[in-house]
C-alpha positions in Angstrom: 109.9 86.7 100.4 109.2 89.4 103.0 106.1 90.1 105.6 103.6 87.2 106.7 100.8 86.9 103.5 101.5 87.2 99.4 98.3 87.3 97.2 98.9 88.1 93.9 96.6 87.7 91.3 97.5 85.2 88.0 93.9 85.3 86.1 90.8 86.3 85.2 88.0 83.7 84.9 84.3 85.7 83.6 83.6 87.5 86.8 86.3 86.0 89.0 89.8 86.0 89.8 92.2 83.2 90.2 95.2 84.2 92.9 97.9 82.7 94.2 98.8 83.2 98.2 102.2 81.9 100.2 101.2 82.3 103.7 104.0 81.9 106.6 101.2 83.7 109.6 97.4 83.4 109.9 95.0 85.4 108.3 92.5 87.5 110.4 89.2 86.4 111.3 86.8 87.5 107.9 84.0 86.9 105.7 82.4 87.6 102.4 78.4 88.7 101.8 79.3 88.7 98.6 81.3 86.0 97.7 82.3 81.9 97.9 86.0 81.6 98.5 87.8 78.2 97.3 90.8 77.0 98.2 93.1 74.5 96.6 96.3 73.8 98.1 99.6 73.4 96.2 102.3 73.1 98.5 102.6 72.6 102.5 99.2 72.3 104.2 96.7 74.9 104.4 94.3 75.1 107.9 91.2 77.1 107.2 89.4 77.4 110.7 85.7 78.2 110.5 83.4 78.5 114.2 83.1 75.6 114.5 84.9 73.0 112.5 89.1 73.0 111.5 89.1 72.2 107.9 92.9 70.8 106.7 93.7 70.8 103.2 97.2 69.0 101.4 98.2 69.6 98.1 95.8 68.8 95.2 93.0 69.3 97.7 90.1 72.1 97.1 87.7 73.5 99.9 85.1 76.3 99.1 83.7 78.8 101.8 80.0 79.8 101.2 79.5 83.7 101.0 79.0 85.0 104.5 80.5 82.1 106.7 83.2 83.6 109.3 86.7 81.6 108.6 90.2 82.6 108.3 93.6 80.4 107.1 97.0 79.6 108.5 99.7 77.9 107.2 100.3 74.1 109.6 104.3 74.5 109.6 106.5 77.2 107.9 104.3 77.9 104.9 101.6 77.4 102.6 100.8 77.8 99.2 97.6 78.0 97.9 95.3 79.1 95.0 92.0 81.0 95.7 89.6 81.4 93.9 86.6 84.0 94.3 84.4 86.9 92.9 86.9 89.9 91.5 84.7 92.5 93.6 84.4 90.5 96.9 84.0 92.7 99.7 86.3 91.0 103.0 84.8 92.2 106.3 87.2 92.1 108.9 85.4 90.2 112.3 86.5 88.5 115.9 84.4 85.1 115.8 81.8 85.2 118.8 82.9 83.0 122.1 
């Protein structure tokens, strides 16, 4: 595997896609108007860090993000992977969170 972040889509589900991310860095600091984003982690332990709360996920557990809440994930160790699921035509909207 090279660079920090794979995301490769596996499926189509109606309106949304299924993908599957390895993650070995954090993800920037994002959101979706358009879109919930769920989580469900398969291997290694995803963090998903949201204002104000740290939300840790082990395999076999699922998290969803509500459209237009500020998070982004990291791996807690060398890696995670992690399935996502969320709208095909989410927009992302890159953003620092507010101190």
């Amino acid at each position: 595997m090279s660079g920090k972040y794979h995301n490769l889509p596996l499926n189509m589900v109606n309106d949304h896609i299924i993908r599957i991310s390895i993650m070995t860095l954090p993800y920037y600091w994002h959101y979706h108007p358009n879109s919930d984003e769920s989580f469900l982690c398969l291997e290694g332990q995803l963090i998903i860090e949201l204002q104000d709360q740290l939300i840790e996920l082990s395999p076999g557990q699922l998290y969803t993000i509500p459209a237009n809440v500020l998070h982004r994930t990291r791996p807690k160790g060398e890696r995670s992977v992690n399935l996502s699921f969320e709208l095909e035509s989410m927009q992302t909207i890159k953003k620092e969170p507010e101190s």
